[in-house]
N, C-alpha and C positions, 0 to 999 in steps of 0.2 A: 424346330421353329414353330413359335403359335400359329394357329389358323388367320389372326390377324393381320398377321406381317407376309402373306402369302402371295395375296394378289396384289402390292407394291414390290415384292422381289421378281413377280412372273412380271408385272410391265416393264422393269427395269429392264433385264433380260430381253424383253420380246424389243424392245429399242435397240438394246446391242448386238442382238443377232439380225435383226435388219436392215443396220447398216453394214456388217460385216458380211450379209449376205450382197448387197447391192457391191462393195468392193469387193466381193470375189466376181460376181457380173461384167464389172466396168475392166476391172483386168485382164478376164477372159474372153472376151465378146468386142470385139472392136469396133462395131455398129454400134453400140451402147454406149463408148467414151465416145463416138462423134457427137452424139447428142447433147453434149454437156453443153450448158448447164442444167436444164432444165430438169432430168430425172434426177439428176445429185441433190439440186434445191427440192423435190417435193419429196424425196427419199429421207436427206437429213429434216425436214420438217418433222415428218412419220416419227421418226426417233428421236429427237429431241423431244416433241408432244408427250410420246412416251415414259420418258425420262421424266421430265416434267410432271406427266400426272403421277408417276410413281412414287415421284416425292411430296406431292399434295396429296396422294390418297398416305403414305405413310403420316404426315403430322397429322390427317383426320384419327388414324387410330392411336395417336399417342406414342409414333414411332421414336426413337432416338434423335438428335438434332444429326450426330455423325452422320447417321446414312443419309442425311437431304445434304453433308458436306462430302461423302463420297460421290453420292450422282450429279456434283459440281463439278468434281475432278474428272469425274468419265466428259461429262460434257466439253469439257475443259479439250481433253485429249482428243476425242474424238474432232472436236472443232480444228485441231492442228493438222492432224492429221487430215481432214475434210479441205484444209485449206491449201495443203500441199499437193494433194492428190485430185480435187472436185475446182477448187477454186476458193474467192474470199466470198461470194454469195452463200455457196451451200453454208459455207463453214460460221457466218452471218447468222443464220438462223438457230445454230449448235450454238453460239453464243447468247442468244435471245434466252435458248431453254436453260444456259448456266447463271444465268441473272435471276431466273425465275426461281430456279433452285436455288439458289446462293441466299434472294429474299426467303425464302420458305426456313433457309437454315438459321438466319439471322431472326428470324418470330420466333421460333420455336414452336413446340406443341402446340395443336390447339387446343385452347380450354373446353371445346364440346368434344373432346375425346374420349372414346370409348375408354369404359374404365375396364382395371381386369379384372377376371372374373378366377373365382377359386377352383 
């Protein structure tokens, strides 16, 4: 993997392991699902934002369009899932960040993208 494409695969990642961490949370900790919705809503933000910039800092470098239409479909899933499990709130915001993404995939690149290098 380039050095470029590094720190949009770590955000990508660093959004899905924390919403997977917060659903191991909410499953195992019953103090925590009483709380819903409110740590689900600011948990799925967290990762969604993530997701999101993952896919704006990948078109900054000139990334492929596929990966800003793969972290549509995470979002995508994950919002289903969010919705079944958290609620249509949390799952609201996981859609906000697959719109975000979904426009980022529909632009394409952008043109001040880092070129590559030999």
């Amino acid at each position: 993997m380039e050095d470029r494409y590094k720190l949009p695969a770590a955000t990508m990642l660093a959004g899905l392991f924390a919403w997977l961490a917060f659903l191991a949370l909410h499953l195992t900790v019953q103090p925590v699902a009483a709380l819903a919705p409110w740590p689900s809503v600011v948990l799925c933000a967290c990762a969604g934002g993530l997701v999101a910039f993952s896919g704006f800092r990948c078109r900054q470098v000139g990334g492929p369009t596929l990966g800003n239409i793969v972290r549509t479909g995470l979002s995508l899933v994950l919002a289903g899932l969010s919705a079944w499990l958290f609620g249509w709130l949390a799952a609201g915001v996981l859609l906000v960040a697959a719109c975000v993404t979904a426009a980022l995939a529909l632009v394409g690149p952008a043109e001040c993208a880092v070129p590559e290098t030999a």
